[in-house]
C-alpha positions in Angstrom: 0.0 0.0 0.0 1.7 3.6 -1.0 1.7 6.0 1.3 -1.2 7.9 -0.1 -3.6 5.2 0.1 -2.7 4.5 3.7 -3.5 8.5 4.9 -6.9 8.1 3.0 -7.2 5.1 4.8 -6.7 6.8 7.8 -8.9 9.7 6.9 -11.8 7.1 6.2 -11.7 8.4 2.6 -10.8 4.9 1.3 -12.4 1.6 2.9 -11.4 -2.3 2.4 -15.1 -3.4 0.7 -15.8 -6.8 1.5 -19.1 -6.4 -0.4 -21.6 -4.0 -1.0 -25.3 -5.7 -1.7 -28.7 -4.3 -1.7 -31.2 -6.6 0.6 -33.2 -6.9 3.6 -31.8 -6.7 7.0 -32.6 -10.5 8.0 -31.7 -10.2 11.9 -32.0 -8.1 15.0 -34.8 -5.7 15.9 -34.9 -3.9 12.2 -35.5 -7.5 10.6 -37.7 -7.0 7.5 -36.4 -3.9 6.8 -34.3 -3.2 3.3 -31.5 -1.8 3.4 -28.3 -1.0 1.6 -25.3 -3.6 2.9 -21.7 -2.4 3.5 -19.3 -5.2 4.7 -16.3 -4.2 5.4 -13.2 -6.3 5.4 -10.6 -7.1 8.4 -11.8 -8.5 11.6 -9.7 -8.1 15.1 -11.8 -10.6 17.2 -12.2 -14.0 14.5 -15.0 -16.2 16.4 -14.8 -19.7 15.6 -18.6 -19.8 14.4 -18.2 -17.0 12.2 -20.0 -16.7 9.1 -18.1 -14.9 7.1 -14.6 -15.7 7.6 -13.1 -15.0 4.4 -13.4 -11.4 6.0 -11.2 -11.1 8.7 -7.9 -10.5 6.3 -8.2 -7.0 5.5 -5.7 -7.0 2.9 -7.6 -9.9 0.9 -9.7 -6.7 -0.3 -9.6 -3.8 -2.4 -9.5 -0.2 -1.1 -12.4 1.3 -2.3 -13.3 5.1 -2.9 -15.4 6.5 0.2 -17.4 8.5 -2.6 -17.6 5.8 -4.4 -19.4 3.8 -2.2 -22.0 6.6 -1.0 -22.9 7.0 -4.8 -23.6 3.6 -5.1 -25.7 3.9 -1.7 -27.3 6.7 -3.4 -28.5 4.7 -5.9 -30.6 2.5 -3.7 -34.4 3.0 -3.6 -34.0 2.6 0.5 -33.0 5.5 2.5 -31.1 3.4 5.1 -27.6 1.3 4.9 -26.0 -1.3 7.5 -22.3 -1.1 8.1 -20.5 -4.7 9.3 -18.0 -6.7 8.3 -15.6 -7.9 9.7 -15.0 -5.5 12.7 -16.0 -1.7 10.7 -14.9 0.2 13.7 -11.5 -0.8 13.2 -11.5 1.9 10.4 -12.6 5.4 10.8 -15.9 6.2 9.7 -17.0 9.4 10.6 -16.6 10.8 6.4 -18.8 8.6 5.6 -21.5 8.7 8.3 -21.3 12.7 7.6 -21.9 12.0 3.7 -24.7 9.7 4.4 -26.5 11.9 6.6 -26.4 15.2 4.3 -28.6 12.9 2.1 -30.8 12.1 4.6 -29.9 7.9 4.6 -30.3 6.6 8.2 -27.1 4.8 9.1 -27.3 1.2 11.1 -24.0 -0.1 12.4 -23.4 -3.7 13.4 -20.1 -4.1 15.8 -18.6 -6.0 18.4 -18.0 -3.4 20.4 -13.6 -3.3 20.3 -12.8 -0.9 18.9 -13.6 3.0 19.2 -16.3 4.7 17.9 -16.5 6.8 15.2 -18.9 8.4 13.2 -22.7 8.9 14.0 -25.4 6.4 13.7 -29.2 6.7 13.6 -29.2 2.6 15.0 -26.3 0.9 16.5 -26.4 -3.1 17.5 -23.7 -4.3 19.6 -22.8 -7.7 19.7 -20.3 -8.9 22.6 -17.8 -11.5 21.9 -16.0 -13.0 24.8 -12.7 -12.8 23.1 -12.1 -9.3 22.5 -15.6 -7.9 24.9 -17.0 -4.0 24.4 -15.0 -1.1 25.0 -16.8 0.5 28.2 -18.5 3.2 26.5 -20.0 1.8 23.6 -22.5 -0.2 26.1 -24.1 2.9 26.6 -24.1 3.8 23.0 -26.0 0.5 21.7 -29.6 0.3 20.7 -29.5 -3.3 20.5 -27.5 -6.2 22.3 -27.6 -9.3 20.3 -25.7 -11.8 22.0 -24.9 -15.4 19.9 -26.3 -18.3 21.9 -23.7 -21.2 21.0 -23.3 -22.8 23.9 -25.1 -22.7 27.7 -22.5 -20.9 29.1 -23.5 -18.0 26.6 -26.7 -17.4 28.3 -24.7 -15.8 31.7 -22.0 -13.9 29.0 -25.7 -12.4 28.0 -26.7 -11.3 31.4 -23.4 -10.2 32.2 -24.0 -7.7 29.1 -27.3 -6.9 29.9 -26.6 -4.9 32.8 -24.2 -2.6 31.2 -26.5 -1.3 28.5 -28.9 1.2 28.7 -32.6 0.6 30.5 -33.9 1.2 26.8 -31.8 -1.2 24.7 -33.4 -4.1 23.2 -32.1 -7.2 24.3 -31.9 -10.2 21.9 -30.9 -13.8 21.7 -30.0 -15.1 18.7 -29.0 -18.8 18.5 -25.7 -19.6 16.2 -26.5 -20.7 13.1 -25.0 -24.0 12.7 -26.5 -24.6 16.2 -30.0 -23.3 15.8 -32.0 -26.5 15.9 -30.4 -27.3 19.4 -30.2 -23.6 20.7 -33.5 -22.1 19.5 -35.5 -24.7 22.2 -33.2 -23.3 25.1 -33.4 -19.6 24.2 -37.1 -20.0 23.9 -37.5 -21.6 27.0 -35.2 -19.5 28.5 -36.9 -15.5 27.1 -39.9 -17.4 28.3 -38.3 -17.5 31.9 -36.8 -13.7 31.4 -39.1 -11.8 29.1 -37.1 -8.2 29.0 -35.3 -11.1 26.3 -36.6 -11.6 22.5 -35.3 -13.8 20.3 -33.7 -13.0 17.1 -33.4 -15.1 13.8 -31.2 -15.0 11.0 -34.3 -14.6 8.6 -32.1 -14.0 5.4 -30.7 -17.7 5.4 -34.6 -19.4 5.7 -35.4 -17.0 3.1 -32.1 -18.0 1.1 -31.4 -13.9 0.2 -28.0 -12.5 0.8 
């Protein structure tokens, strides 16, 4: 990478694009909802159920134009557009946050919570990962926690998240997908048993839709 490319990089005026898809959001409270997608490559956590791990090696993709990208956005009949990857917030995204929102497109970010944030977002869903938990201050920030249910011991790694966020954020459970037909009984039973819970489904992949 020459040195220019690194400073835009830096600036958030170039971005490692994963892929860039128009779809409907498929999980978490906003399921149902289209939406432009922008995954961005390079990943600092790496779960093992990940399900997308050809993008944890940033450098496996292309820097793309920050213009670019909000053009193709602009193109979109929705007026909305989820940011995930990958780990987005390990890249600086306040350009194109301010971009989006001087054309009036709602911005949704999906993170794990460790890295900084930057930029500023209409919606933000945290979801915690043991390896590499939330930076303090972005528990505070989230409108949704969606914890992965892959094992029982994930159920108190939810609770022990729960109580850091905001009275008003949404809590979800959402069973691992190459789990689901084990987990989905137990997080059922167990929102059942705690109902400030709700459940969340990866929708998309029933629906076989990007």
């Amino acid at each position: 990478m020459i040195n220019n490319e690194t400073e835009l990089l830096k600036q958030g005026l170039m971005l490692p694009v994963m892929e860039e898809f128009y779809s409907i959001q498929g999980e978490g409270h906003n399921t149902g909802k289209a939406a432009y997608f922008l995954r961005i490559g390079g990943c600092d956590v790496g779960c093992r159920w990940c399900d997308v791990k050809e993008s944890w090696n940033a450098n496996t993709w292309p820097l793309t134009s920050t213009d670019k990208i909000i053009s193709n956005i602009l193109q979109c009949p929705s007026k909305a557009v989820v940011v995930t990857g990958g780990e987005p917030l390990q890249y600086n995204l306040s350009y194109l946050c301010l971009k989006l929102k001087e054309n009036n497109i709602a911005t949704f970010l999906e993170t794990s919570g460790s890295q900084d944030l930057s930029g500023e977002w209409n919606w933000i869903c945290l979801s915690p990962k043991k390896k590499s938990p939330p930076l303090q201050h972005l528990y505070t920030k989230a409108d949704e926690l969606k914890v992965i249910i892959y094992e029982m011991c994930d159920f108190k790694w939810a609770e022990e998240n729960a109580i850091k966020v905001n009275q008003e954020t949404i809590l979800l459970l959402q069973p691992e997908w190459s789990k689901k037909k084990e987990m989905i009984p137990l997080i059922i039973d167990y929102i059942l048993k705690n109902p400030k819970w709700n459940i969340s489904l990866q929708s998309h992949k029933y629906m076989n839709i990007p």
